[in-house]
C-alpha positions in Angstrom: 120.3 115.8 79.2 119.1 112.9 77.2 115.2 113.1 75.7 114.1 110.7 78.1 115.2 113.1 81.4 114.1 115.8 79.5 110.5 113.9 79.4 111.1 112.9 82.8 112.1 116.5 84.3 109.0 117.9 82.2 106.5 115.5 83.3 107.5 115.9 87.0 106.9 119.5 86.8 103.3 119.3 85.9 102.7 116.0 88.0 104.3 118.3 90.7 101.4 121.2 89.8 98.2 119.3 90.0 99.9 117.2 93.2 100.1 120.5 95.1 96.9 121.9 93.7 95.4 118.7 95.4 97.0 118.5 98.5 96.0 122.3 99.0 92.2 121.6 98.9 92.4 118.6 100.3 94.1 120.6 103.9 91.5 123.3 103.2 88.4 121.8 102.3 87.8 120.4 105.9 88.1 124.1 107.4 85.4 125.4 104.7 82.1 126.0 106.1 80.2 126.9 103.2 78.8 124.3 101.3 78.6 125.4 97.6 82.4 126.4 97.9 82.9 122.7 99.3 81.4 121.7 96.6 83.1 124.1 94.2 86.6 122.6 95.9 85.7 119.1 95.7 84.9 119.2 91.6 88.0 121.0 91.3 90.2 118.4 93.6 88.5 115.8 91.1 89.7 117.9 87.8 93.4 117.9 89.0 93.1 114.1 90.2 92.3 113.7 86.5 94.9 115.8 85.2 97.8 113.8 87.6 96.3 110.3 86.4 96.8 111.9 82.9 100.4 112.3 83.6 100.7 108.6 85.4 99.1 107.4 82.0 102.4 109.2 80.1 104.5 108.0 82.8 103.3 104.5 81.5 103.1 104.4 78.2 106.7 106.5 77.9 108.1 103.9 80.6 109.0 106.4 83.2 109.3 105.0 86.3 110.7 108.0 88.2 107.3 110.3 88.4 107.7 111.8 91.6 105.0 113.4 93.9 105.8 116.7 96.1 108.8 115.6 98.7 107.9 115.3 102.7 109.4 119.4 102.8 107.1 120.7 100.4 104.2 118.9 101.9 105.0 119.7 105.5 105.3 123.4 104.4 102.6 123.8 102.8 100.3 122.0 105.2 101.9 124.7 107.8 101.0 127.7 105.5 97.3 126.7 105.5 97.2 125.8 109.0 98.9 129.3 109.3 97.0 130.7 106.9 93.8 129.7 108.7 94.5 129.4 111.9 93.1 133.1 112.9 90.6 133.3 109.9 88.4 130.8 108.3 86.0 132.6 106.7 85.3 131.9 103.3 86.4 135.0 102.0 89.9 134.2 103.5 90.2 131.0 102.5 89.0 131.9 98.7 92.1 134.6 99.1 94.5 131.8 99.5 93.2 129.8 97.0 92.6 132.3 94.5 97.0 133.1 95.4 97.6 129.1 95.4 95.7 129.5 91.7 97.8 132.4 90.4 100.9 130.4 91.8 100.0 127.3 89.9 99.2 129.5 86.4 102.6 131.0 87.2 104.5 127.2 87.4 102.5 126.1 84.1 104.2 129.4 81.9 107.4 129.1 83.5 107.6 125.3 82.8 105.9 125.3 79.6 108.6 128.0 78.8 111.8 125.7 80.2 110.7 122.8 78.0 110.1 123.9 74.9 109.9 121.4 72.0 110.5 118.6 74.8 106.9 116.9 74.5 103.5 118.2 72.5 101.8 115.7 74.3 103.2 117.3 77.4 102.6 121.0 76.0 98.5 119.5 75.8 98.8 118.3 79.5 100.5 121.8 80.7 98.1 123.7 78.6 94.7 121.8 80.2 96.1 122.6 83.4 96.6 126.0 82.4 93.1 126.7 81.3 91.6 125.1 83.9 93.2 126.8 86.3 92.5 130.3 84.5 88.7 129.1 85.1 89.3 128.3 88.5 89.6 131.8 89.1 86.5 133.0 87.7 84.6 130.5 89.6 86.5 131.2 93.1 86.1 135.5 92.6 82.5 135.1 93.6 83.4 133.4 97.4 85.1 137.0 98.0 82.0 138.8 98.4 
């Protein structure tokens, strides 16, 4: 694989991240009742928008034109595990649960793909490790909605 793919594969990957992370609040956020963790949701919806437009910004200046969001299966399945998910309990304990596991997943993805492209991208490795941090905050501040 030339440097460019490698760019291209690694860049996907964390595109792929925030793009999930998003589309996860944004099929929650309308079944949350409580209105400081709609709130909470909404700022962090707007820190992962800001991450992806980091990524489109790469995409740009490094001329890659293949930056591709989640495909139509990944969506539809994970729309149907929230719906699933939620369709017998909304509270906001529950729905901080599946967040809090959607977090943990994401944390996961950013070792995992940090680990697969090594020496690909520092540029990259500062995107992935933003994402990372925020996301280990994003815990903290969703542990309280379990009470």
């Amino acid at each position: 694989m030339d440097e460019k793919e490698q760019l291209t594969v690694y860049l996907n990957a964390i595109y792929q991240n925030t793009k999930t992370a998003m589309q996860s609040i944004e099929d929650i956020i309308t079944k949350v009742e409580d209105k400081e963790f709609v709130s909470e949701l909404a700022k962090e919806e707007d820190e992962y928008r800001c991450l992806a437009k980091e990524c489109e910004n790469f995409a740009k200046a490094e001329k890659i034109e293949d930056l591709k969001d989640n495909n139509w299966i990944e969506k539809a399945r994970l729309w149907s595990s929230i719906n699933m998910g939620t369709m017998m309990n909304k509270t906001t304990r529950h729905i901080a649960e599946l967040m809090l596991i959607g977090t943990f997943m994401g944390i996961i993805t950013c070792i995992k793909d940090k680990e697969d492209h090594k020496n690909v991208s520092k540029e990259l490795d500062e995107i992935i490790d933003k994402l990372y941090e925020f996301e280990r905050n994003n815990i903290d501040r969703l542990l309280p909605f379990l009470k």
